[in-house]
N, C-alpha and C positions, 0 to 999 in steps of 0.2 A: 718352647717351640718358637721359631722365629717365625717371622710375617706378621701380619694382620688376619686377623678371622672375622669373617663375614657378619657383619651386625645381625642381630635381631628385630626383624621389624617388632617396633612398640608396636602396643595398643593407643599411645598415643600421636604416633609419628603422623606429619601429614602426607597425604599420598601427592603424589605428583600432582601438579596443576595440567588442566585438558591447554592446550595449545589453544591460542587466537586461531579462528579462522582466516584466512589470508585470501583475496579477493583481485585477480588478473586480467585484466583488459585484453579483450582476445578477437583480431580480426580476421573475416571473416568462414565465421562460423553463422550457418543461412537456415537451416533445417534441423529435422530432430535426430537425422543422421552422422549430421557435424556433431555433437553432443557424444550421441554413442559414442564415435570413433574417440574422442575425446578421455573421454571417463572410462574407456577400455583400458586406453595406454595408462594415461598416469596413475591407475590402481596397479598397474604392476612395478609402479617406482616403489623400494623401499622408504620407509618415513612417509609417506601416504596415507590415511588412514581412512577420510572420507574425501570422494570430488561429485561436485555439483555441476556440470557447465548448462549453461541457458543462453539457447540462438537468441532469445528474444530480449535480454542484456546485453549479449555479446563478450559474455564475462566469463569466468571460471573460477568456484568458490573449493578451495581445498582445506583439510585439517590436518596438522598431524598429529601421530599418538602422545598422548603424556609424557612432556618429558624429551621429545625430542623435538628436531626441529627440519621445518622442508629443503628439501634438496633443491632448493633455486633455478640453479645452472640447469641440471636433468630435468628438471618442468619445464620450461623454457627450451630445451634442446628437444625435447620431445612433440610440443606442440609445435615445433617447429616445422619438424621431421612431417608432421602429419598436414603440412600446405597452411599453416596459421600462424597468424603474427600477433607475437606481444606486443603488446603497447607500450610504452615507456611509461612505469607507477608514478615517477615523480612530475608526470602530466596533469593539469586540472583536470580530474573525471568529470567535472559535472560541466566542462566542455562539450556543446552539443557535436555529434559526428557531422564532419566535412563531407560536405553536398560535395561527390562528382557526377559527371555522367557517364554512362550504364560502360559507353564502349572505352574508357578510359579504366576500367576495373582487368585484372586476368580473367575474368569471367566471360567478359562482354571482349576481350580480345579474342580468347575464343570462340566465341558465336562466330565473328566477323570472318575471323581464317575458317573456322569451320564451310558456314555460309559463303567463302568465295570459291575454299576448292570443291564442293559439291556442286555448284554454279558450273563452273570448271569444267566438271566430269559430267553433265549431262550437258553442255556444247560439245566439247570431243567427242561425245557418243553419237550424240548427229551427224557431228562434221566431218567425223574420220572413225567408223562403227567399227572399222581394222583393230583398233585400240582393244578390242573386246571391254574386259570389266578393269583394265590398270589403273585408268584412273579414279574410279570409285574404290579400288584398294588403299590408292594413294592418299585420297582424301580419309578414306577412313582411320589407318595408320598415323596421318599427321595429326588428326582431332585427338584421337586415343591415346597418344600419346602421355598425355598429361596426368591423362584417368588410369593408365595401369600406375602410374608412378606413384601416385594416391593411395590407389589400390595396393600397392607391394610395400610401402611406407607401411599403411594400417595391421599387413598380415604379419608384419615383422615385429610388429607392439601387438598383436596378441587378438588381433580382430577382422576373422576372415568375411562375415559377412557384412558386408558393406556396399553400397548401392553400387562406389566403382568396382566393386571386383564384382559385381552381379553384368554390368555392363560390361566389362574386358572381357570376361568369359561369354558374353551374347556375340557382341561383335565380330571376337574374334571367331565364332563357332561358324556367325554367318560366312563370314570371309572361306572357312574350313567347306561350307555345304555347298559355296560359289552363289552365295545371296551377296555380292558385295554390294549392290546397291541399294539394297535394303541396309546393309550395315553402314554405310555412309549418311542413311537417312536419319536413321539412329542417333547418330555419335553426334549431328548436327541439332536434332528434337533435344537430346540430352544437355548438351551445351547451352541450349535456350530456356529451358527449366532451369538451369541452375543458376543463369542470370538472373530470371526474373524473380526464383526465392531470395536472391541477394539483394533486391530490389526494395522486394515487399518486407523483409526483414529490415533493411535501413529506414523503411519507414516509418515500421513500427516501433523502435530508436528514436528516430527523433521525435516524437511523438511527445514523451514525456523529458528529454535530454534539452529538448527547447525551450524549457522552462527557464533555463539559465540565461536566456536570452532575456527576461523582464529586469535582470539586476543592471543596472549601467555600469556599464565601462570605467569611467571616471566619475570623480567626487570632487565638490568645493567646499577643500579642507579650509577653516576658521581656524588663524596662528594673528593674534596680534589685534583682533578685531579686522585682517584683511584674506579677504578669499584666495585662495589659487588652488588651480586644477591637479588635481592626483590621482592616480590609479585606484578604484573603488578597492582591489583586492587587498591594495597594502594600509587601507585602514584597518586601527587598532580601536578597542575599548575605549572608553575617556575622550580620544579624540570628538570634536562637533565640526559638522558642517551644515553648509545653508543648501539648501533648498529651495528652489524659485518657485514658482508658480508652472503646471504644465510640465517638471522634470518627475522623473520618477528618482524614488531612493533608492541611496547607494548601501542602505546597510539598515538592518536592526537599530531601532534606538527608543531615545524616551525625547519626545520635544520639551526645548531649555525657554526657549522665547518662539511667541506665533501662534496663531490659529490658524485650522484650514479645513476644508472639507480632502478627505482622502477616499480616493478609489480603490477599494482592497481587493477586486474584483481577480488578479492577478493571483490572490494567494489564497482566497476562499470560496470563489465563483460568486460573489457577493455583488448584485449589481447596484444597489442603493451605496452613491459614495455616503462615509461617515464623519461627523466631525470631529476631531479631535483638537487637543487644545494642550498648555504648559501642565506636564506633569505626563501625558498619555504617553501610553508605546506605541514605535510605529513601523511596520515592516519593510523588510530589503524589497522592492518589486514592486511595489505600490504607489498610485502615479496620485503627486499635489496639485491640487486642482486652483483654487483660491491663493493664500496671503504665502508671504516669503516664510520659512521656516526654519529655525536653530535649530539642529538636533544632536543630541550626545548619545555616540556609537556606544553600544550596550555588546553586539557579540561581532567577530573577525568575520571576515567573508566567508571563510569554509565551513564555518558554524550559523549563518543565518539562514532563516526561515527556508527563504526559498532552494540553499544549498539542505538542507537537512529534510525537506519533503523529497526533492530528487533524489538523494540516497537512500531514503526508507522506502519512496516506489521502487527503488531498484533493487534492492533488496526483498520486496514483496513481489516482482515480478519474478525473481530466479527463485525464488520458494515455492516449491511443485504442489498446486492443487492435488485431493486424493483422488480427483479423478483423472487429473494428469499423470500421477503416478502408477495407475493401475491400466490407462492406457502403453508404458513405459515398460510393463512386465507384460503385456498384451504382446507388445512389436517385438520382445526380446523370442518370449516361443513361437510367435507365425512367421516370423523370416526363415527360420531354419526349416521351419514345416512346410512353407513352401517348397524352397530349395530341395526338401526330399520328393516332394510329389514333380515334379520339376525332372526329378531323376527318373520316376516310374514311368513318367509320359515317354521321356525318351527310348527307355529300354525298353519295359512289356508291350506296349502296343507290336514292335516289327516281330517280338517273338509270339503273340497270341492270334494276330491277324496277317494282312496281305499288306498293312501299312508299310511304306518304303523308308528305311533309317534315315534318308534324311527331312521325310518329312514329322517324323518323332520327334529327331534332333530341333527340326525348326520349331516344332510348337514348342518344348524345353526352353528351349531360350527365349521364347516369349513371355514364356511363364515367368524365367527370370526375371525380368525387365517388370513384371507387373508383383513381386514378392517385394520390392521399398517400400513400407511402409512410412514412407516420408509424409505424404500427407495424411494420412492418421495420429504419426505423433505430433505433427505441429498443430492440428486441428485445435488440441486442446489449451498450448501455451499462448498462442496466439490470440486469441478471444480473450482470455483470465487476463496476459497484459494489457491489451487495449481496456479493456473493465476498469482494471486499475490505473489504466491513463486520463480515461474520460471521469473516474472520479474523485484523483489528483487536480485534476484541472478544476471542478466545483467544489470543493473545498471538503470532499468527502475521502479520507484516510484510512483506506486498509493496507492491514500490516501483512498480505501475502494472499494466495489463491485459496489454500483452504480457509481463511477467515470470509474472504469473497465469495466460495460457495457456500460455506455456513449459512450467511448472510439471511439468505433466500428461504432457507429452509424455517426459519424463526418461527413459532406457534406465539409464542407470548414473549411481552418486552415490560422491564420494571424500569420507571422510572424515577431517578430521585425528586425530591420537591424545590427547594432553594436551589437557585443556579440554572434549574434542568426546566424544569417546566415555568416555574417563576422566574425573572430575571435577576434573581438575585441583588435587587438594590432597595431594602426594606426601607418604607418613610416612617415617621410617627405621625400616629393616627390620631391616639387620644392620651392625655396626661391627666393623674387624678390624686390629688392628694389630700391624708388623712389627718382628720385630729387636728384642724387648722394650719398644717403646712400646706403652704403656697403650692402651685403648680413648678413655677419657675423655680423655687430651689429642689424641689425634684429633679427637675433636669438638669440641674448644674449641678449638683452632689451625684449623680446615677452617669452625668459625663467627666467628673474628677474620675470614678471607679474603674470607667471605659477606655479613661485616655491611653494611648498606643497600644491601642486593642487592633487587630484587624478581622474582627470577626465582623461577618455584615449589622449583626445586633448592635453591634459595639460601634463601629462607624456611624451608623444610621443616628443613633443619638447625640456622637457630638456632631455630625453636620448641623441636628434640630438644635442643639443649644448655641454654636455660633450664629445659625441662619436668624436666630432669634435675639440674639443679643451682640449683633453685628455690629449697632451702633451706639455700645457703651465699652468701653473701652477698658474700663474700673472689671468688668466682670469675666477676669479669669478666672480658668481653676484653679482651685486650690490644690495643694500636694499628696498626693495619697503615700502615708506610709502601712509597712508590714501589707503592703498587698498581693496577695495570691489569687490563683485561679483555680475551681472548682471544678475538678474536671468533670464536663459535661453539664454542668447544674447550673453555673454563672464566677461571679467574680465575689470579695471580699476585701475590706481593708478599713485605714482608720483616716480620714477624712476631718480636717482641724479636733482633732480629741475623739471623734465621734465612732464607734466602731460601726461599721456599716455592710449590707451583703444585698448586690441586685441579684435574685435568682428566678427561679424558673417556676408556676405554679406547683408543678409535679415536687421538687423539691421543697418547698412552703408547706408541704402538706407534713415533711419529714421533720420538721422542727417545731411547727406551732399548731393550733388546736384550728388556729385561723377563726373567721366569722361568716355568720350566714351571709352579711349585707358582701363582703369582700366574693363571699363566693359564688354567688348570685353574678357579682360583675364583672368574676372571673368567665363564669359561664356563659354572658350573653357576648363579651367581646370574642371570646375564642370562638363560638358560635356563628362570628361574622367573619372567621376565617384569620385572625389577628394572633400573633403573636407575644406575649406578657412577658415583662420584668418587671420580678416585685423587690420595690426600695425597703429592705428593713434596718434597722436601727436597735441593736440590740436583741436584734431577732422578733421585732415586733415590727411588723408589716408601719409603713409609714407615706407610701404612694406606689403608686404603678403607670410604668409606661406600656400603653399599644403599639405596637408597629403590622404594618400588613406589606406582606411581598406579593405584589399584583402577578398575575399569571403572564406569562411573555405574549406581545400581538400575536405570534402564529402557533401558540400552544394549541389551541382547540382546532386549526387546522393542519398540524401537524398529527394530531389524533384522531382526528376524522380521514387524513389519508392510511395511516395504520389502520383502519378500521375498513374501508375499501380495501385495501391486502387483506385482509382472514388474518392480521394479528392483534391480540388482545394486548392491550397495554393497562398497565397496572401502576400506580404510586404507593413507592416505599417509600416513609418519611421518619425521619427523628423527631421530628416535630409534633407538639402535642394532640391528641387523636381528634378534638375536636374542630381545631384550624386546619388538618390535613383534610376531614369529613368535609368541610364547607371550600375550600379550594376544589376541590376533586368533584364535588356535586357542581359548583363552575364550570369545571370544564367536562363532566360528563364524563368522568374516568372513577373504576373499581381505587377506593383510595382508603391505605393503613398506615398507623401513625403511632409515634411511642416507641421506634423500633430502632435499639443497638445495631451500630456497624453489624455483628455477628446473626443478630436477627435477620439482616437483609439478607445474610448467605445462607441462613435456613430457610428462608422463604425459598429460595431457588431450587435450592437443594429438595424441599417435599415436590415442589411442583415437579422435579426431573425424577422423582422415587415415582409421584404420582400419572405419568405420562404426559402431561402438559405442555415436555420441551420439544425442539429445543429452545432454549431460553435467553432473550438476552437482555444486561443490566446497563442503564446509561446512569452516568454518573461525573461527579469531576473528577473522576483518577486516584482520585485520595483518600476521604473520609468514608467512599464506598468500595473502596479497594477489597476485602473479604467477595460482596458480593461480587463485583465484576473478575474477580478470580474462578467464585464457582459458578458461573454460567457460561454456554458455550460461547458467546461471544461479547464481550468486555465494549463498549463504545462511551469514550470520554469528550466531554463537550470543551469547547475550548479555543479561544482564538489567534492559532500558533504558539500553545504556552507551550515550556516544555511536557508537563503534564501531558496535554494534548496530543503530544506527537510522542511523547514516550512510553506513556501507560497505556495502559489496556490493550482490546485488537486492534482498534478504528477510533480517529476521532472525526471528530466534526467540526472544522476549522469554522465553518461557518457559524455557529453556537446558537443554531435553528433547530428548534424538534422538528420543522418537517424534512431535514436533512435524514432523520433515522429512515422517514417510508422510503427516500429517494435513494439511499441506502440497499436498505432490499430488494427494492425498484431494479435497481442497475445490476445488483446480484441475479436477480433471477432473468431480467434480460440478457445476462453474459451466459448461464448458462443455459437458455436456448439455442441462444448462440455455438453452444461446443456441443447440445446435442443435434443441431442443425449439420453443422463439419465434420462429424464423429460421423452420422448417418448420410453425408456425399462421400466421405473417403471408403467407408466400408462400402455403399453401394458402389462406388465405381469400380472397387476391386474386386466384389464377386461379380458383377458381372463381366466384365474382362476376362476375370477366370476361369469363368466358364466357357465363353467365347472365343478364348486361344486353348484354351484345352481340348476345341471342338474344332478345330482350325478351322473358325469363323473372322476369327481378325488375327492379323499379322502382326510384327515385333513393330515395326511404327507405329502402327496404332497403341500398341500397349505402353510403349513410351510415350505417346500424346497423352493416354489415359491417364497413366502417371503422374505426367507432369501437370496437364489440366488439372488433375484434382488438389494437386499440390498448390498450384495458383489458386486456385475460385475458393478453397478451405481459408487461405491466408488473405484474400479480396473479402470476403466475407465477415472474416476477424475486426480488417480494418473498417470493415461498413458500423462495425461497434464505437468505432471512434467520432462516429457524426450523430451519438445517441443525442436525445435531447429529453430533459426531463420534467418540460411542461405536458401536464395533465398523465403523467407517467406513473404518478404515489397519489 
C-alpha cells in the first residue's frame, strides 16, 4: 500500500508544548467595556485559544493552542477594526505613556465638537426658534457618528451588546420620538464620560510605568581608566562605570572600588539610606549619596531590578482578582437582562395602561443608557492596580490580584528563623576546646573545614578566624583534602593527616555516646538561643563553636503589628529545638524547631485540615520552598534577589518583617476599597433604575448616572494611590 499511514501515538511521545503567552500593547482601551469588546472579537480568531485584555495595562495577553501559532496580522486587524491601536512590540514597554492633554486625544476631540455644536443648537434655538429641532438633529448625528461606527465594527466581530450600540440605539430612538434635544444632550454627557475614563485610566498607567523614570538615561562608561557618557540601555554585563556623588545608577551591579551610603528608597520604599561598600550589589534606580563609586554591570537594562519589578507589576495588575472575575460574569448576565426588561418597559406598559408609546419608548431608552455596566466592572480592577502600585512603590511585591486579595484574609503566618526573623549574619559567641586543644586551633581547623562554604554557619566562622588572626600573616589555612558535605548535619574532611567532621549536636548524638560534661554545655548554650558546631577528630568530640543569630531590629515589631491585625504568627525552624525555644521566647512568638523542609509543609497543611487558614509562609524562596508552595500565600524576603522577585506570591524587597503586617495592611485596605466601588456602582444603578423606569429622571440623567459613577468608582481607586502606611500594620 503506498503512502504513509498515520503514526501511533506512543505512550511515550511528547505531547505538544502549550504556546508562550504573547503580551500587545494596546491604545486606548479606558473601561471594562473596552476589554469586553476586545476579548469578544479575538476569541472568534481561529489559533486563539485564551485572551486576557486589561484597561488598567492597556495591554492584551493572548495564547495559543499547542502547537500552533497566533495569527499576528488578524489580531492586529482586528483590534484595529474595533477603534484601538497597537503599539509597536519592538518599543521599550517599560517606557512610561506620553503625558498629552485631554483635547489632543480623539476623545477630547470629540467632547470639544460635541460641546460646540450642542452650544450651537441651543443659540439657533433662541435666535431663530423657526429652525425647530434641526440643529439639535445635526449635532446629535455629528457626535454619533463615531459611536454607531464602534458600535457596527463590535457587532460584526460578534459583540452586540456594548455601551455604543446601547447609545446608537438611545439616541437615535430619541431622534425617532422627536426628543432631539435631549439626544444631543446625550451624545454630548457620553463623549465626556468617555474622556474622563481615558483620563483616569492613563493615570492609573502611569502610576507604576513611572517607575522607569528612576533609572538614568545615560552612564559614565570606564574604558581605559577614562569616563565618557553612554546610553544607560546599551550597557552590557562586565562593563563598569563611575558613579558620582548625588547621580543615581544606571544599572544593577556589584561595587569594584568605593564606599557610599545609597538611597534604595526608589526600589524598596526603604527610607534609611544604606551603606555599602567593595564587594556589595547595587541597584539600577538608587541614588549615591557620599564617595565616587566603580561599579561592574551584573545585569542589561531590560533585565534590572527596576525594569523586572515594572513587568511583574504589570503582569500582576492584568491578572484578574476572583473578585474581579466574578464581577466579569456578573456584567456578562445583567447587561443583556437589562436590555430585556428595557424591552418590556417599552412594549407592555402602552398595551396594559393608558401610557403613550412614546413615552414607553422614552423610559426604554433610558434604561438603555443605565444597562453599562462600565462602572461596575472597572470598580474592581481599578482599586487591585492601584494596591499593587502603591505596594510596588514600598518595596512590597505581589505577584497579581488574587494573591492581593488572599493577602487580607490571612489567619496565621509561619515564619522561618535565619534570614526571616534573625538577620541572618550569625557571630561566634563562644569557643571551647577539649582535652587541651587550644581555642584558636579550633577555629582555624573548623575554618580549613568551612573555607568556600556559603552557608551563614560557615562564613560566620572564617570571618572569626581572619578577624582574629588578622595580624599574623603565618596563619593560613591549611588544605582540606577528601572533603564532603553532610547533608543537612555539617561538613567533613582530612585536614594536614587529621580526619575531622564539624557537625551539628543532633548529629553527635548519632555517632558517639558523647559526655554528661559536653552535654550539659550543649544544653546551657542552645538554652541561650546559640547555635553549635562540634569539632570531632576521629569522631571524638575535640571542641565546639557557638554562634548566635540576633533577632532583626524590627522583628518584635513586625510581630507586634501582626498581632494588632488578628494574625497569629508562628516560627518554623530547622534549627535545633532549644535555640529556636529561646529566640522565640525573645521575641514573644509560638516557636518550633528540628523541622525538615517537608515538616514545614505539614505543619501548614494540618493547620489548613484543621481550619486555622488561610495560611501564610515567609521564607527565602528556597530552603522553604515545600512550605511556601503549600500555603495559600508564599511571601519571600529578599532585597531585589532574583529569589525575591521570582519565587513565591510576594516578596518583600525591603527584608523587613513589618513589611508582612503592611502587606495585609494594604490588602485589606484595597479591598475596602472595591467593596466601597462595587457598593456606589451597584447603588447608582438600582437606583436610576428604578427612577427611569418610573419616569422619574430622564435619559441625561441616566447618562450623568452612568457616567458619574464610572468617574467617582475610578477617583476613588486612585485615592488608594495616596495610601500611607504609617500606623496602618
Amino acid at each position: 500500500m503506498s503512502g504513509t499511514t498515520p503514526a501511533k501515538t506512543s505512550q511515550h511521545q511528547t505531547p505538544p508544548a502549550a504556546s508562550a503567552p504573547t503580551t500587545l500593547r494596546v491604545q486606548g482601551m479606558d473601561c471594562g467595556g473596552c476589554e469586553r469588546k476586545v476579548e469578544t472579537a479575538l476569541k472568534r480568531l481561529s489559533h486563539v485559544e485564551q485572551v486576557s485584555a486589561s484597561s488598567v495595562t492597556g495591554s492584551v495577553r493572548l495564547t495559543a493552542p499547542p502547537g500552533k501559532t497566533l495569527p499576528h496580522s488578524d489580531i492586529e486587524s482586528t483590534i484595529t477594526a474595533l477603534g484601538y491601536q497597537v503599539i509597536d512590540e519592538s518599543v521599550n514597554t517599560t517606557e512610561p505613556e506620553k503625558s498629552s492633554s485631554w483635547w489632543q486625544s480623539p476623545k477630547g476631540r470629540l467632547v470639544i465638537i460635541s460641546g460646540v455644536l450642542l452650544a450651537l443648537a441651543w443659540g439657533l434655538k433662541f435666535a431663530w426658534p423657526a429652525l425647530g429641532s434641526w440643529p439639535f438633529i445635526a449635532a446629535t448625528v455629528v457626535g454619533l457618528v463615531p459611536i454607531i461606527q464602534h458600535a457596527w465594527q463590535a457587532l460584526k466581530l460578534g459583540n452586540p451588546f456594548t455601551i455604543e450600540m446601547l447609545m446608537s440605539i438611545a439616541a437615535l430612538g430619541a431622534l425617532a420620538i422627536n426628543a432631539a434635544a435631549e439626544a444631543a444632550v446625550v451624545v454630548f454627557l457620553f463623549a465626556v464620560g468617555e474622556m474622563l475614563e481615558g483620563v483616569a485610566a492613563a493615570q492609573a498607567r502611569r502610576s507604576i510605568s513611572a517607575l522607569s523614570k528612576l533609572t538614568p538615561s545615560t552612564a559614565r562608561l570606564l574604558e581605559q581608566g577614562e569616563a565618557r557618557e553612554v546610553a544607560a540601555a546599551s550597557l552590557v554585563p562586565g562593563q563598569r562605570v563611575q558613579v558620582r556623588p548625588g547621580d543615581r545608577l544606571p544599572c544593577d551591579g556589584q561595587i569594584i572600588v568605593g564606599h557610599s551610603s545609597i538611597d534604595e528608597s526608589p526600589v524598596n520604599g526603604e527610607s534609611v539610606p544604606r551603606e555599602r561598600s567593595e564587594g556589595e550589589s547595587v541597584f539600577a534606580g538608587t541614588v549615591n549619596l557620599d564617595g565616587v563609586l566603580e561599579v561592574e554591570v551584573t545585569r542589561s537594562a531590560e533585565n534590572n531590578t527596576i525594569a523586572r519589578v515594572i513587568k511583574l507589576v504589570e503582569e500582576a495588575q492584568a491578572a484578574k482578582a476572583p473578585v474581579a472575575r466574578f464581577i466579569d460574569r456578573f456584567a456578562f448576565y445583567y447587561m443583556p437582562a437589562v436590555v430585556g426588561v428595557a424591552l418590556v418597559v417599552a412594549i407592555v406598559p402602552p398595551l396594559v395602561s393608558p401610557m403613550l408609546w412614546s413615552e414607553s419608548i422614552y423610559r426604554a431608552l433610558a434604561l438603555l443608557l443605565i444597562a453599562c455596566p462600565c462602572a461596575l466592572v472597572i470598580s474592581t480592577p481599578a482599586a487591585i492596580a492601584a494596591g499593587l502600585s502603591v505596594g510596588a512603590r514600598n518595596g512590597l511585591l505581589m505577584k497579581g490580584g488574587a494573591v492581593l486579595e488572599q493577602l487580607g484574609k490571612l489567619k496565621r503566618v509561619a515564619l522561618d528563623k535565619t534570614g526571616t526573623l534573625t538577620a541572618g549574619k550569625p557571630t561566634v559567641t563562644n569557643v571551647e576546646g577539649f582535652d587541651g586543644v587550644c581555642d584558636g586551633e579550633i577555629v582555624r581547623l573548623a575554618a580549613a573545614l568551612e573555607q568556600g562554604s556559603s552557608h551563614p554557619l560557615a562564613v560566620a566562622i572564617s570571618d572569626y578566624f581572619q578577624n582574629n588572626n588578622g595580624q599574623q600573616p603565618k596563619a593560613t589555612l591549611p588544605k582540606v583534602d577528601a572533603g564532603r558535605a553532610l547533608a543537612g548535619h555539617g561538613v567533613a574532611g582530612q585536614v594536614e593527616g587529621r580526619e575531622l567532621m564539624l557537625v551539628s549536636p543532633r548529629y553527635l548524638q548519632t555517632l558517639t555516646q558523647g559526655s554528661s560534661k559536653l552535654d550539659a554545655t550543649i544544653t546551657v548554650l542552645e538554652t541561650q538561643g546559640k547555635s553549635l558546631a562540634v569539632l570531632l577528630e576521629n569522631q571524638r568530640p575535640i571542641g565546639l563553636i557557638a554562634l548566635r543569630d540576633e533577632p532583626r531590629e524590627d522583628a518584635r515589631k513586625g510581630l507586634q503589628a501582626l498581632e494588632r491585625l488578628g494574625v497569629q504568627a508562628v516560627m518554623l525552624s530547622g534549627d535545633n529545638a532549644r535555640t529556636v525555644a529561646a529566640i522565640g521566647k525573645q521575641l514573644g512568638i509560638e516557636a518550633e524547631g528540628e523541622l525538615m523542609p517537608e515538616d514545614k509543609a505539614l505543619r501548614v497543611r494540618q493547620w489548613q485540615a484543621a481550619g486555622l487558614g488561610p495560611i501564610g509562609k515567609v521564607g527565602d524562596g528556597i530552603n522553604d520552598a515545600p512550605a511556601l508552595a503549600a500555603a495559600e500565600v508564599g511571601i519571600a524576603m529578599g532585597s531585589g534577589t532574583d529569589v525575591a522577585l521570582e519565587t513565591a506570591d510576594a516578596a518583600l524587597l525591603k527584608n523587613r518583617v513589618e513589611g508582612i503586617a503592611e502587606m495585609i495592611a494594604l490588602s485589606r485596605a484595597t479591598m475596602r476599597n472595591v467593596k466601597t466601588n462595587v457598593a456606589l456602582a451597584l447603588g447608582f444603578k438600582a437606583l436610576f433604575l428604578v427612577s427611569t423606569a418610573l419616569g422619574i429622571t430622564g435619559m441625561w440623567v441616566a447618562v450623568m448616572a452612568d457616567t458619574g459613577a464610572t468617574v467617582l468608582v475610578t477617583l476613588n481607586a486612585l485615592h488608594l494611590l495616596r495610601y500611607r502606611f504609617n500606623d496602618k500594620a
